[in-house]
C-alpha positions as CSV (number, residue, x, y, z in Angstrom):
1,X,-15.0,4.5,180.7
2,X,-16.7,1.0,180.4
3,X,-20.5,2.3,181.6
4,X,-21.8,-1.5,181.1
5,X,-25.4,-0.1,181.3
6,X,-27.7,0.6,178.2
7,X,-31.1,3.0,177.9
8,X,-33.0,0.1,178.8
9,X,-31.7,0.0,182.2
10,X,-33.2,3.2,183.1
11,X,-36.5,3.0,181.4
12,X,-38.8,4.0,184.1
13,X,-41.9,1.5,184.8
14,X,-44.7,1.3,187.0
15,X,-45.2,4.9,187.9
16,X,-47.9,5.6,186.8
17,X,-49.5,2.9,189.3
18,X,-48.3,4.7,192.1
19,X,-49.7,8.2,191.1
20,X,-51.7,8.4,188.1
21,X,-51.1,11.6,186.8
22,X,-48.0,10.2,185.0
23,X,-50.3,8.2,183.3
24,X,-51.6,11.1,180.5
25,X,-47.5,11.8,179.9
26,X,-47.5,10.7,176.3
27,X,-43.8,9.8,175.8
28,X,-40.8,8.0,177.6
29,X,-39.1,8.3,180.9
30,X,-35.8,7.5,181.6
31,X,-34.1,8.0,185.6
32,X,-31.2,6.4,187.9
33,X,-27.5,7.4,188.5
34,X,-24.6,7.4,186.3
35,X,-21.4,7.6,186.6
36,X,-19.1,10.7,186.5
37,X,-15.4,10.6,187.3
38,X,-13.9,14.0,187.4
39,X,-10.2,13.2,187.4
40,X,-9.5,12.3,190.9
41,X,-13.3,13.2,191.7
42,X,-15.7,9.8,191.5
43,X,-19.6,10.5,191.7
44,X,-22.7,8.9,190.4
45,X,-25.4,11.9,189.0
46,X,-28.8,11.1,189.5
47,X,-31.1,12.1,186.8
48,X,-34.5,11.9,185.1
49,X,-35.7,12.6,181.3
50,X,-38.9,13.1,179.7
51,X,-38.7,11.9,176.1
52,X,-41.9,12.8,174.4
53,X,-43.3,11.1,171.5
54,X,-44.0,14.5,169.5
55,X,-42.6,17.2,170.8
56,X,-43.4,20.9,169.6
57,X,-39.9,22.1,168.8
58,X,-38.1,18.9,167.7
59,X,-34.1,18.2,168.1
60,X,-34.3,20.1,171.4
61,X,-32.6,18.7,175.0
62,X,-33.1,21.2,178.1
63,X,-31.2,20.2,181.4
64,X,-33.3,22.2,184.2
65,X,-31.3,22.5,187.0
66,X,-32.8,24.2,190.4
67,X,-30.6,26.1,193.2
68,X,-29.8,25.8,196.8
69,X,-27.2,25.0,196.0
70,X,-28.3,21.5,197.2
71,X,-31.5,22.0,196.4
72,X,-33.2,19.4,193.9
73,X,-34.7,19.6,191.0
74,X,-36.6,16.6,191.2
75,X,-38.3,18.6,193.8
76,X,-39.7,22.1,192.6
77,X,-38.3,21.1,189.1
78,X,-40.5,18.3,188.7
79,X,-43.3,18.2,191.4
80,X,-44.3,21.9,190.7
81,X,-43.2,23.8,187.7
82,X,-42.8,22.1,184.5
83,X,-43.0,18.3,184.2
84,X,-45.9,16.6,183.2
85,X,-47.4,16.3,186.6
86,X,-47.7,19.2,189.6
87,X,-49.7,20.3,192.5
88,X,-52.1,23.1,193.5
89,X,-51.1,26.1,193.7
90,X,-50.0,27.2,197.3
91,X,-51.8,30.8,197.9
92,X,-48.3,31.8,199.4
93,X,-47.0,31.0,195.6
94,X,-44.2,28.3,196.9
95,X,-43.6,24.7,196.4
96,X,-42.8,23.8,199.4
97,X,-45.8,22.5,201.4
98,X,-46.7,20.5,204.7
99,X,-49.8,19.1,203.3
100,X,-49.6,16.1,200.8
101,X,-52.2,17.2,198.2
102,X,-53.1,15.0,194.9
103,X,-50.6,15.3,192.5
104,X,-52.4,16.9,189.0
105,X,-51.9,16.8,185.2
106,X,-50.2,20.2,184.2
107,X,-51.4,21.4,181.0
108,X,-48.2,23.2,180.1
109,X,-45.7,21.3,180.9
110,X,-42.7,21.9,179.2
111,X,-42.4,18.0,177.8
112,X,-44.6,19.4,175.7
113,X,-42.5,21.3,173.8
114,X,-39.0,19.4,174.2
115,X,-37.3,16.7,176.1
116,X,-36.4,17.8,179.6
117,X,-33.6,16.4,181.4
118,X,-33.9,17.0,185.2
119,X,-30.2,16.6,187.0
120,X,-29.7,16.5,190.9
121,X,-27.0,18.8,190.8
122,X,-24.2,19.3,192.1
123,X,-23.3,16.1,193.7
124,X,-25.2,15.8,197.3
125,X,-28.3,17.0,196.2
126,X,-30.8,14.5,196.0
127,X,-30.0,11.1,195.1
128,X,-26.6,12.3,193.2
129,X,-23.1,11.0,195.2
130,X,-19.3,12.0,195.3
131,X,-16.6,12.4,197.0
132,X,-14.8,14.6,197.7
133,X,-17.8,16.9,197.5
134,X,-17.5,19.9,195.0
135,X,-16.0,22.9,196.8
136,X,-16.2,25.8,193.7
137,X,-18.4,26.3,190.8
138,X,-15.3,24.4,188.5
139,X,-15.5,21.7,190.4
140,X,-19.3,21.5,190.0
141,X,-19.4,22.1,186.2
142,X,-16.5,19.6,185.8
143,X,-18.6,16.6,187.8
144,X,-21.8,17.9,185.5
145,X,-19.7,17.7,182.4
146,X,-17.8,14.3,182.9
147,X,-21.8,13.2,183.4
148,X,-22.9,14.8,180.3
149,X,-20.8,12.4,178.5
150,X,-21.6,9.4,179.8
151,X,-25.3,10.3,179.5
152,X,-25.1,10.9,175.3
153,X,-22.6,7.3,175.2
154,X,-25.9,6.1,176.9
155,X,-28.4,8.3,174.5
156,X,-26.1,8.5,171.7
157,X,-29.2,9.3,169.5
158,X,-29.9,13.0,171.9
159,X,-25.8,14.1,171.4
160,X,-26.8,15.7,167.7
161,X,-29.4,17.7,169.5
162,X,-29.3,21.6,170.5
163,X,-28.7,21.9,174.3
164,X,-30.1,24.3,176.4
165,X,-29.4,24.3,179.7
166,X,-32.3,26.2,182.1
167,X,-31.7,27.1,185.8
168,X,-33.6,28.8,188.6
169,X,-32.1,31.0,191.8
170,X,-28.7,29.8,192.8
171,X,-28.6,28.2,189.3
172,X,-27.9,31.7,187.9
173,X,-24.5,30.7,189.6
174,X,-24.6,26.9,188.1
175,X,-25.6,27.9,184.5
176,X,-23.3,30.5,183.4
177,X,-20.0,28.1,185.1
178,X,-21.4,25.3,183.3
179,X,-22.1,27.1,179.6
180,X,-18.4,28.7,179.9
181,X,-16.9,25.3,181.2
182,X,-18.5,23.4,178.6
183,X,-17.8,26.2,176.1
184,X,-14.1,25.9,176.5
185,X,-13.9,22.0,176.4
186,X,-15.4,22.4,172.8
187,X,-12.6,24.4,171.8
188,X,-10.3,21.3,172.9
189,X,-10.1,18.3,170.6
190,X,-9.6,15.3,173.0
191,X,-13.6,15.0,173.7
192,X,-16.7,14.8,171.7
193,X,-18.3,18.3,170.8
194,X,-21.1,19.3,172.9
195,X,-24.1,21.0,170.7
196,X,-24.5,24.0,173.1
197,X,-27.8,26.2,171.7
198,X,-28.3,28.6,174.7
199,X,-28.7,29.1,178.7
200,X,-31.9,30.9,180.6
201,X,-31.5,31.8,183.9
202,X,-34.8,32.5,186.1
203,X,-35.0,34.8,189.2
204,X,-30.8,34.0,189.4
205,X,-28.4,35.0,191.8
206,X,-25.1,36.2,189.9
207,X,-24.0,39.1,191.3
208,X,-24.2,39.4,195.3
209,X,-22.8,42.7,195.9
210,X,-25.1,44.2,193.0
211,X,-28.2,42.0,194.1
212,X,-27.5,42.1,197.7
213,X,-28.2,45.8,198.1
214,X,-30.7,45.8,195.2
215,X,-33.1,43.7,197.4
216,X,-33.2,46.6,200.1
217,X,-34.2,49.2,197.9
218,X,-36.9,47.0,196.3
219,X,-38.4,46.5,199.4
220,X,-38.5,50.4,200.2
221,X,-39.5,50.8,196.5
222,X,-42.1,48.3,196.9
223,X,-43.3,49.7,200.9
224,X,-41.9,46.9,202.8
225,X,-40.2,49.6,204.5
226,X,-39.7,53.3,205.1
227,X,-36.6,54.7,204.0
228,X,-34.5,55.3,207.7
229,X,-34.9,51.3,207.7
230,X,-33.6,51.4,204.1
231,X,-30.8,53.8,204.6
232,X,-30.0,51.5,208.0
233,X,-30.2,48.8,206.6
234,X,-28.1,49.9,203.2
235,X,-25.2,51.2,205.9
236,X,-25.3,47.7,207.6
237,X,-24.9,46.2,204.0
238,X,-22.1,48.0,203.4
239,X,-20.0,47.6,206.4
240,X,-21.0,43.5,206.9
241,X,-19.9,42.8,202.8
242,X,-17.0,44.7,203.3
243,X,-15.3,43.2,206.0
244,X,-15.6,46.4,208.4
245,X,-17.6,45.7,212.1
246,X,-17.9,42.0,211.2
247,X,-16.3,39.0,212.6
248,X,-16.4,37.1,209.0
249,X,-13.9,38.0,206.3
250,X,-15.7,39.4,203.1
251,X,-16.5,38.4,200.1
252,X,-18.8,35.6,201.9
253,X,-20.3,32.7,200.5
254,X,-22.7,34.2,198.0
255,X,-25.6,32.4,199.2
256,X,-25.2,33.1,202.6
257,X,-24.6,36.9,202.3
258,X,-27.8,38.2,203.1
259,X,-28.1,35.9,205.6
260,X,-24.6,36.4,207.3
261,X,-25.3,40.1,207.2
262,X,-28.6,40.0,208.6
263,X,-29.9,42.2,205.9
264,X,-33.2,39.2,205.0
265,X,-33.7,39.3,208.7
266,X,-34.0,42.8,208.8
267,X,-36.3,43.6,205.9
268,X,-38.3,40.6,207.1
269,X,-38.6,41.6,210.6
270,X,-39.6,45.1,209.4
271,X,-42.3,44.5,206.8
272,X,-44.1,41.7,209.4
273,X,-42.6,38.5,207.3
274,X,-44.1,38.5,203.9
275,X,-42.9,36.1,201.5
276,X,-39.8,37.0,200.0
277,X,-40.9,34.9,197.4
278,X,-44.0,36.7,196.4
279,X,-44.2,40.1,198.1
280,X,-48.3,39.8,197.6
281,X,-48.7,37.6,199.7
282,X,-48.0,36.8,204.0
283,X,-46.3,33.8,204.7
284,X,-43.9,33.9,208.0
285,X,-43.2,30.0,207.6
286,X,-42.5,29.8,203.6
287,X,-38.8,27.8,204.7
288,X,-40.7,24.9,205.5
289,X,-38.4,21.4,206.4
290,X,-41.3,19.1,205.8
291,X,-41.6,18.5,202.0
292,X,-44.5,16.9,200.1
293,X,-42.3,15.3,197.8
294,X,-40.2,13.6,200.3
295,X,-42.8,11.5,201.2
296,X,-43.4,10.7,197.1
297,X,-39.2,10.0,196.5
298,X,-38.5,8.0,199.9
299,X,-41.3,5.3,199.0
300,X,-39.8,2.4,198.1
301,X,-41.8,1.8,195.3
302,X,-40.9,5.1,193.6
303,X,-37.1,4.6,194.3
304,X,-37.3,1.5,192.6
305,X,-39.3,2.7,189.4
306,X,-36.5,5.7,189.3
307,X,-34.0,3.2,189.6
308,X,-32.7,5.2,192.7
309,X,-30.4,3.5,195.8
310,X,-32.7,1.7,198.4
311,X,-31.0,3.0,201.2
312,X,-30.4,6.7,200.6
313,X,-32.8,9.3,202.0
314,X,-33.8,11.8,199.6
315,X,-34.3,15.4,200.8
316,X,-35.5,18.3,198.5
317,X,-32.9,20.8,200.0
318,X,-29.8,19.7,202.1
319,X,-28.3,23.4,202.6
320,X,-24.3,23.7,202.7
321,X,-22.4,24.1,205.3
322,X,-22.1,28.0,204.5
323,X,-25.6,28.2,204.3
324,X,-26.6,27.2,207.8
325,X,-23.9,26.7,210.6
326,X,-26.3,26.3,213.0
327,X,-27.5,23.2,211.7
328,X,-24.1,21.4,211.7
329,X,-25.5,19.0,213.5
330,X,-28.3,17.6,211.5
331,X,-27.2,14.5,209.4
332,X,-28.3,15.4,205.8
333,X,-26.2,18.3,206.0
334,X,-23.7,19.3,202.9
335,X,-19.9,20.6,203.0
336,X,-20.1,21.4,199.5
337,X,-19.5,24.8,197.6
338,X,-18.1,26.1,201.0
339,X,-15.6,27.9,198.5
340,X,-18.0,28.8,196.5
341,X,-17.3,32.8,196.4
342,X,-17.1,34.6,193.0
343,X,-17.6,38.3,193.4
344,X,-19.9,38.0,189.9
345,X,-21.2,35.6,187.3
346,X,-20.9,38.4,184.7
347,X,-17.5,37.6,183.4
348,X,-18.7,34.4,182.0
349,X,-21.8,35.5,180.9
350,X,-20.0,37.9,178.7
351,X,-18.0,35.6,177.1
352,X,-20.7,33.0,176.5
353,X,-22.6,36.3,174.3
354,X,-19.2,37.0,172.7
355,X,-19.1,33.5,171.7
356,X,-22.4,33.8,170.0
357,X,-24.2,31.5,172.9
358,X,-27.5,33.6,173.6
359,X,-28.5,33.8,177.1
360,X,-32.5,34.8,178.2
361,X,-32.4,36.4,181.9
362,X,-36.0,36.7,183.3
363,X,-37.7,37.6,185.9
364,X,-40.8,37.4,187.9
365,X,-41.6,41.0,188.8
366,X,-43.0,40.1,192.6
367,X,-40.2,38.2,194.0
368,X,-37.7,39.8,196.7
369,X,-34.5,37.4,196.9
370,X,-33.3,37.5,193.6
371,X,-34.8,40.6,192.4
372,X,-35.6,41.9,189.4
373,X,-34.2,45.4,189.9
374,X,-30.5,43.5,190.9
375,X,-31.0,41.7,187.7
376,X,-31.2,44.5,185.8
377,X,-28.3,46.5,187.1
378,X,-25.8,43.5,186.7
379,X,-26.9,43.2,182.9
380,X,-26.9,47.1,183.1
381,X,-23.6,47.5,184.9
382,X,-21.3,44.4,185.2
383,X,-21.4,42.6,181.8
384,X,-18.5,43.0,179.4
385,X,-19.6,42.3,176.1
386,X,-19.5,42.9,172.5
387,X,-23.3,44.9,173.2
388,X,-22.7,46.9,176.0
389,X,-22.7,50.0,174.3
390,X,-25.7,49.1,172.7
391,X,-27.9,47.9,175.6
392,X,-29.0,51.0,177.2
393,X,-30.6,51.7,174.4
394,X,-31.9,48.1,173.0
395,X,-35.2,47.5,171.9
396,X,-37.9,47.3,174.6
397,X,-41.4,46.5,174.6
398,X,-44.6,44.5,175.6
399,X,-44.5,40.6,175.7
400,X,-47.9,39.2,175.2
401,X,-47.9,35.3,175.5
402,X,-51.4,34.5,174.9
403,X,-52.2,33.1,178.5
404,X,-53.5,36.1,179.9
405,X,-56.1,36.0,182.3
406,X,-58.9,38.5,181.4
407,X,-57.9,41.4,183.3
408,X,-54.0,41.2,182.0
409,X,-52.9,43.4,179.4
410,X,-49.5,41.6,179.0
411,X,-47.1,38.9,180.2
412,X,-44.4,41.0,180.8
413,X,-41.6,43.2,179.4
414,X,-38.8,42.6,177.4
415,X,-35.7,43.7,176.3
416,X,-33.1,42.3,173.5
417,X,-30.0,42.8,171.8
418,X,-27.4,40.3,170.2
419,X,-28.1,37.4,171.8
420,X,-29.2,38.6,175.3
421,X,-32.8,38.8,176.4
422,X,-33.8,40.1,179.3
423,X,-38.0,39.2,180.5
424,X,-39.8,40.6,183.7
425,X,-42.5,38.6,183.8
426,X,-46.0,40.2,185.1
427,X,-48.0,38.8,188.2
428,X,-45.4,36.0,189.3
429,X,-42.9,34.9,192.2
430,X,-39.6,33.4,192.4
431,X,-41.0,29.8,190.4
432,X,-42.1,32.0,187.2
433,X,-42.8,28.2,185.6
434,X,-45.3,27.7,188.8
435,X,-47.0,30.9,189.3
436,X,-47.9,31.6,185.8
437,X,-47.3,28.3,183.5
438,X,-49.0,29.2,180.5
439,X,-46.7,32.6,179.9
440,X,-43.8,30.2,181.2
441,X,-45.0,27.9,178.4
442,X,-44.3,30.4,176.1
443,X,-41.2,31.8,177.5
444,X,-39.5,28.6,176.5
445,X,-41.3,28.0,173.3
446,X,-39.9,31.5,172.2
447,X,-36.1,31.2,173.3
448,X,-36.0,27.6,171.8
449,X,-37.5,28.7,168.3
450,X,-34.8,31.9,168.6
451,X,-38.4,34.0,168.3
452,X,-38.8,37.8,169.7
453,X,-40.4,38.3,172.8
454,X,-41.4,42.4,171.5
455,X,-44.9,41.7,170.7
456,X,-45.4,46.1,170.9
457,X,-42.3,47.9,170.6
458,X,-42.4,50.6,173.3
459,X,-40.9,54.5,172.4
460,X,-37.7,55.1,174.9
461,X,-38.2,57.7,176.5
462,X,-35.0,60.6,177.2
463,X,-34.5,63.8,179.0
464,X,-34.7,65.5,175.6
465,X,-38.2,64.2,175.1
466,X,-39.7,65.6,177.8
467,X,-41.4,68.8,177.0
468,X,-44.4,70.6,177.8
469,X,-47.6,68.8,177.2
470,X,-49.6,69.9,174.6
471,X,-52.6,72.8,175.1
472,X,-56.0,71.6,174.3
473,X,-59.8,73.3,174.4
474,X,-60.8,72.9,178.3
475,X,-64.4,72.6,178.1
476,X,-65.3,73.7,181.9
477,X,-63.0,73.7,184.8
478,X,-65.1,71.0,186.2
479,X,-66.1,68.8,183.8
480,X,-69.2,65.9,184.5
481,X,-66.8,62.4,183.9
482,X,-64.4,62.5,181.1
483,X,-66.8,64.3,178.3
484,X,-66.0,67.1,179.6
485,X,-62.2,66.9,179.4
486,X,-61.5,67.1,175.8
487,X,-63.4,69.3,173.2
488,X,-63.4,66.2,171.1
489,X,-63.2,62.6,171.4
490,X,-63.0,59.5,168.5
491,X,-65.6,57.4,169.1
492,X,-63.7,54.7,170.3
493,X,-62.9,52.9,173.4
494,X,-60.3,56.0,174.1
495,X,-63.4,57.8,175.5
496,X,-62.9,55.7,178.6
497,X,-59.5,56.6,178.7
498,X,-60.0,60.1,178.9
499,X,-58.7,61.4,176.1
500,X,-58.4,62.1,172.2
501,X,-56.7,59.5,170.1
502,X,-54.6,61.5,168.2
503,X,-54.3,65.0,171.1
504,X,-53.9,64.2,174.5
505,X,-54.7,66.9,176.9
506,X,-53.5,67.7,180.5
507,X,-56.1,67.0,183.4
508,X,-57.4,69.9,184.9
509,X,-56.0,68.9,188.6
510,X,-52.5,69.1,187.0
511,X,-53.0,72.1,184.7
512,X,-53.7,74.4,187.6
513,X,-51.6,77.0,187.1
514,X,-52.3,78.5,183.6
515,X,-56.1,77.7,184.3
516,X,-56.9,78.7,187.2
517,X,-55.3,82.2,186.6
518,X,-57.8,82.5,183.5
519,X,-60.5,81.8,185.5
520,X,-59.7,84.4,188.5
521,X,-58.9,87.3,186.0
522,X,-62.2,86.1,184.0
523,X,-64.5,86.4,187.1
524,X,-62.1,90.0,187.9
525,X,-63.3,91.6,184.4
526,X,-67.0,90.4,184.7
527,X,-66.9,92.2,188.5
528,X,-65.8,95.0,186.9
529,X,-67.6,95.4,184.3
530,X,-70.7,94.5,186.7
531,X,-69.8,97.5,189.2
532,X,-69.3,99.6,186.2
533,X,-72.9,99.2,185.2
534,X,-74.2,99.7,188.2
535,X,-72.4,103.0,189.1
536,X,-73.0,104.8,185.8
537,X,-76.7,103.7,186.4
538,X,-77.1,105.3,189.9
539,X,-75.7,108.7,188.2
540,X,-78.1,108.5,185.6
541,X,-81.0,108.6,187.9
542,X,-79.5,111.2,189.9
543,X,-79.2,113.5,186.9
544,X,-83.1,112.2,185.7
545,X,-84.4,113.4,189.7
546,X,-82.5,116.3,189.3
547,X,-84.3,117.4,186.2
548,X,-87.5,116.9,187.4
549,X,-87.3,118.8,190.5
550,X,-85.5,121.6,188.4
551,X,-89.0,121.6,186.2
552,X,-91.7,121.4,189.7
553,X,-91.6,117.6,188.2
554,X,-93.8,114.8,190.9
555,X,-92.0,111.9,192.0
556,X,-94.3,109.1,193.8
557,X,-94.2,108.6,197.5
558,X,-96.1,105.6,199.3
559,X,-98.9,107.0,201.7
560,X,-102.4,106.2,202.9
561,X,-104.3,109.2,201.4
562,X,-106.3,108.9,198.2
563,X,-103.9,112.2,197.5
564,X,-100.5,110.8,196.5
565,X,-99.2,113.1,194.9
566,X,-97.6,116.0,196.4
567,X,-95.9,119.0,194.6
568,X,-92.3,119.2,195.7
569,X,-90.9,123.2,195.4
């Protein structure tokens, strides 16, 4: 294809004019549409790229994509997790907000560390354009593909580079289809090879009849609800996804699942609407339609310094047609993925970690939707691989990133074995990049330089381990604080821990049974003994009195007379 367009036509100018913050960005942006035939398939994919100067990790390209599908990832992507620029916080722990606060500077942004490559994907979303519309995951990957290689004829200098793609939520559909669609058009000779170094999926939905469920008994787990709600709502489940007392035909759109089978409705209706993005926190209103990056992408002067259509009104989400049918009628809704219904995305990952193409799966450990107990039991339970008999039992331990807040002990936990690594990330939501950047800083900085994430290998623990715990002194069966616990300590902070650094005894409250029968047949004997005493004492002054009267003997009575003594016969 004739592209007629060089780099230079999609330098981006100006921006920093309309909101300062991209001002500090100390590097090179490039945005607008190319094209992106797919056969019988014509599109134009909008994108945008931060090209630092010096980057940490050099020869490096990451596409980010985020989820929906039809959601943007110019939009959380960009305005909130890892670009060079992002706003507050939100206490709710979302991007998504009425208010139009200041845009900042983020200090761990990931164009820091590599050149990011933000793509509206798949066509629909955003500023991107086709037609016909993508109706499967192949379609998709095909449109982001035929992209992909128009965009290195453009940057023929970035096509050497390692390529990671990154994706978040309903990307953990997109990234898998697109690694394993790219993977096999490498192994055919008619195009040019693409350098594929890895994938990361964050908080993704893969598996919907494993993560569906899985989302229930977190919320029971985690006292959104009491367990007849989770066993109702668990029979519900399984009835709705498959196919028996529902009108719809199973398997459903796997976005729309928990949705269609009312099982979000009913965990959120129970548990008084937190947000099922961050379970710690309320928010009954967290799918919000008013967008504080609309307003920034629908000025005209931003449009023009992305190099973005005049006339083409951006949204941040525009949901499919399977997401929402009762907004049909609203104009910026999409037809796409419709079709969209793989029971699982674990085929393909475990192909892509056959093919040597590692994969890092995390998770932040207080989001609900895409869980990260659902997570685990697809890696645990679905993938075929070359590793599954070895996963069970991979290495496990602490992940310590070095952004910890003063009362953290670690970033999270993680798990790793040929190629796949599996992160639950401490304290954070759905966005891991925007609840805790600095750890997300590091995530990336870690799977990019192929370094562990097992700062403290942790012991695995098996039935066969479990034995008795180990007898120690008992100093008093109710000891004053923890000195009294232990008949020694070390001199170390493991006095606040209550307990010995090298014996570790059983608290007393839990060691009832062995003790507290000590002390009852202690206090037993020392009655005894006790009553003994006293009885063989009362004969002995029987005998003495009996003695003395035997002999005429005087014994002392109390009386008024200066006589007191009187001779007893």
């Amino acid at each position: 294809m004739n592209l007629n367009v060089t780099k230079s036509d999609f330098l981006v100018q100006g921006l920093e004019e309309i909101q300062p913050a991209y001002a500090d960005f100390n590097g090179t942006m490039y945005a607008g549409r190319l094209p992106a035939d797919n056969g019988n398939r014509q599109g134009e994919t909008m994108f945008w790229m931060f090209e630092p100067t010096i980057q940490l990790v050099p020869d490096t390209l990451v596409i980010w994509l985020n989820g929906g599908p039809g959601c943007s990832s110019f939009n959380c992507g960009v305005m909130m997790e890892h670009s060079p620029v992002t706003q507050p916080l939100k206490p709710a722990g979302f991007c998504c907000l009425k208010a139009n606060p200041k845009l900042e500077v983020n200090e761990h942004a990931w164009t820091r560390a590599t050149t990011m490559l933000y793509v509206e994907h798949p066509w629909g979303t955003g500023f991107s354009y086709g037609r016909p519309e993508p109706a499967t995951e192949i379609e998709a990957s095909g449109d982001l593909y035929a992209f992909i290689q128009n965009f290195f004829v453009v940057f023929p200098e970035l096509a050497s580079r390692q390529l990671y793609i990154f994706g978040e939520s309903y990307a953990g559909m997109f990234v898998p289809s697109i690694l394993h669609f790219f993977h096999h058009e490498n192994l055919k000779n008619d195009k040019p090879k693409i350098n594929i170094a890895g994938g990361a999926i964050g908080n993704g939905w893969m598996d919907p009849a494993i993560q569906g469920p899985a989302t229930i008994d977190y919320s029971w787990w985690h006292g959104l609800i009491d367990k007849p709600t989770r066993d109702n709502l668990l029979d519900i489940w399984d009835r709705c996804a498959s196919g028996r007392g529902s009108e719809m035909k199973a398997p459903f759109h796997p976005f729309t699942v928990q949705d269609d089978c009312g099982m979000m409705w009913g965990i959120l209706q129970a548990s008084g609407h937190p947000n099922e993005y961050d379970i710690t926190t309320m928010d009954p209103n967290v799918d919000q339609t008013t967008f504080t990056s609309e307003a920034f992408y629908n000025t005209p002067a931003v449009k023009k310094a992305l190099h973005a259509p005049d006339d083409h009104v951006w949204h941040g989400c525009q949901w499919g047609e399977g997401r929402r049918r009762l907004l049909a009628t609203e104009k910026h809704r999409l037809l796409y993925m419709d079709n969209d219904r793989p029971l699982s995305m674990a085929p393909y990952i475990g192909e892509l970690l056959d093919a040597g193409i590692p994969l890092l799966v995390y998770n932040g450990d207080r989001d609900m939707t895409t869980n990260m107990v659902g997570t685990e039991m697809v890696l645990n339970t679905r993938l075929e691989w070359h590793g599954k008999g070895k996963w069970q039992d991979a290495p496990r331990g602490m992940w310590k990133s070095g952004f910890m807040t003063a009362d953290e002990y670690t970033s999270g936990w993680a798990k790793e074995l040929s190629g796949l690594t599996f992160v639950v990330v401490y304290n954070s939501g759905h966005m891991v990049p925007y609840n805790v950047p600095g750890p997300a800083y590091d995530l990336l900085v870690r799977f990019l330089t192929s370094k562990s994430f097992i700062d403290l290998e942790l012991p695995q623990v098996r039935s066969s381990d479990l034995v008795k715990p180990r007898q120690v002194e008992w100093m008093h069966p109710y000891p004053t604080g923890l000195s009294g616990y232990l008949h020694s300590f070390n001199d170390t902070s493991d006095l606040s821990l209550g307990r010995d650094a090298t014996v570790v005894g059983t608290p007393v409250n839990t060691y009832h049974g062995e003790a507290w029968l000590s002390i009852v047949i202690g206090l037993l004997m020392a009655f005894v003994a006790g009553l003994a005493v006293a009885v063989m004492g009362m004969h002995a002054l029987q005998r003495r009195d009996r003695r003395r009267q035997e002999k005429g003997g005087y014994t002392s009575v109390p009386d008024s007379t200066e006589d007191s003594m009187v001779q007893l016969k």
